[in-house]
C-alpha positions, 0 to 999 in steps of 0.5 A, a space after each residue: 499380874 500384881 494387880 490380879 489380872 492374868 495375861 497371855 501371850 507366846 515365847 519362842 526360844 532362841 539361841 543362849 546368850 543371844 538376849 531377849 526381846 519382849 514385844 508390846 503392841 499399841 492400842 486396840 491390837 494384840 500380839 498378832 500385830 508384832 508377829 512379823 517383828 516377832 519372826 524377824 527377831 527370832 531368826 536373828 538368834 534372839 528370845 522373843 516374847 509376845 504378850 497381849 496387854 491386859 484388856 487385849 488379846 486374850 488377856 484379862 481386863 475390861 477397859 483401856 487404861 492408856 499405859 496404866 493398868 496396862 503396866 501391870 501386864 508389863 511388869 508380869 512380862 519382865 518378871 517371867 523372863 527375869 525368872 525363866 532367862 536370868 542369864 539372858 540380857 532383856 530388851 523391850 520394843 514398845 509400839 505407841 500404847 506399848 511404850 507408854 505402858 512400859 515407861 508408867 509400869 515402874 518396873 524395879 529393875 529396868 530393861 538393859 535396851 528400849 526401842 520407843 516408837 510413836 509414843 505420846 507424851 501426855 494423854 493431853 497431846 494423845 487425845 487432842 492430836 486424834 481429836 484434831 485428825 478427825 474434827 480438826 480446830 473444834 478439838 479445842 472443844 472436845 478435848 478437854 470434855 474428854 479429858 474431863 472423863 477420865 476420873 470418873 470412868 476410869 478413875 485416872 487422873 491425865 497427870 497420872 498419864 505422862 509417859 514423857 515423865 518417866 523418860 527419865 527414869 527408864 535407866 537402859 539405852 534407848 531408841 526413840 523412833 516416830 514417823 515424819 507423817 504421823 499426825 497422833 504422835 507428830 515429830 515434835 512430841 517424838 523429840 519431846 520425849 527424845 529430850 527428856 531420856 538420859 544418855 545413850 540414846 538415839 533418835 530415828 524419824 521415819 521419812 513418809 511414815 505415818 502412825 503405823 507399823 514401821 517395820 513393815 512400812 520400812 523393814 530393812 531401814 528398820 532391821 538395820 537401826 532396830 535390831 543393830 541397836 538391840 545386838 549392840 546391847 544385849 548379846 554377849 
């Protein structure tokens, strides 16, 4: 990476001209968590990606830096296939940490599709919606004792942590998908971040999902509005 860091992670080959698919997991996962995505993308024809975000999987880095440094593993991805498959048009699906990583990665020459699924708009609603889940109203107590540490043990200001303002900047179509269910990044913050793209874009909310794993929750609803999205806009 450009930071000095190392990261790894598997590509599968597919068809020429069909585009690839770079795929980034959530939190406390790492690649093995995309691999049924993984095998459904590449029997469709596409290149397909799988890389562990620093500080996961294999990759270097110690701490979890909530999509920052985690950027930087990001920008390494993107710049090996611009560099291995310059022909071939590049799309992203980032599942909650992975998304946040790609919107706070400044990449210099965006994706041409992103798939954002259950990404948080802010560190603030990040950690005082899990916060919520587990102690419910003391959160209003907790949270901004957690948020307080941010500086001091990662060196990160929270306003260096708001995805939803980069939203703007991403500069490729995007799908924007949450679960009606999901209590860490609730239906209202998946619309708050849905607000803030720039056309094309489109919403999906999952009925009955959760915080989870929406292809294997839904995976035909999920192969038909995921992978139709990415077919319209990176195959030839």
């Amino acid at each position: 990476t450009d930071t000095g860091g190392v990261v790894k992670g598997w590509l599968a080959v597919g068809a020429p001209g069909q585009g690839t698919v770079l795929l980034l997991h959530g939190v406390h996962a790492d690649r093995l968590s995309m691999l049924e995505r993984a095998r459904s993308v590449h029997r469709l024809g596409y290149t397909v990606l799988l890389r562990d975000l620093p500080g996961h999987g294999e990759s270097s880095g110690e701490r979890i830096t909530f999509g920052l440094a985690e950027g930087a593993g990001v920008r390494a991805a993107m710049a090996y296939l611009r560099s291995e498959l310059p022909a071939e048009k590049i799309g992203v699906i980032g599942s909650s940490l992975g998304g946040a990583a790609l919107l706070l990665a400044q990449l210099l020459r965006p994706a041409d599709a992103a798939v954002l699924e259950a990404v948080f708009p802010s560190i603030e609603a990040a950690v005082d919606n899990r916060v919520r889940v587990r102690i419910g109203p003391l959160a209003r107590l907790a949270t901004p004792l957690l948020l307080w540490q941010l500086p001091w043990r990662l060196g990160i200001e929270p306003a260096q942590l708001r995805p939803v303002d980069r939203m703007a900047r991403l500069a490729a179509p995007v799908l924007v998908v949450g679960g009606m269910l999901d209590r860490h990044t609730p239906p209202a913050e998946t619309r708050q971040l849905f607000d803030a793209a720039n056309e094309p874009k489109t919403l999906w909310l999952v009925e009955g999902a959760a915080h989870e794993d929406l292809h294997a929750f839904a995976p035909r609803a999920y192969e038909e509005k995921v992978f139709g999205f990415l077919a319209r806009h990176l195959r030839r």
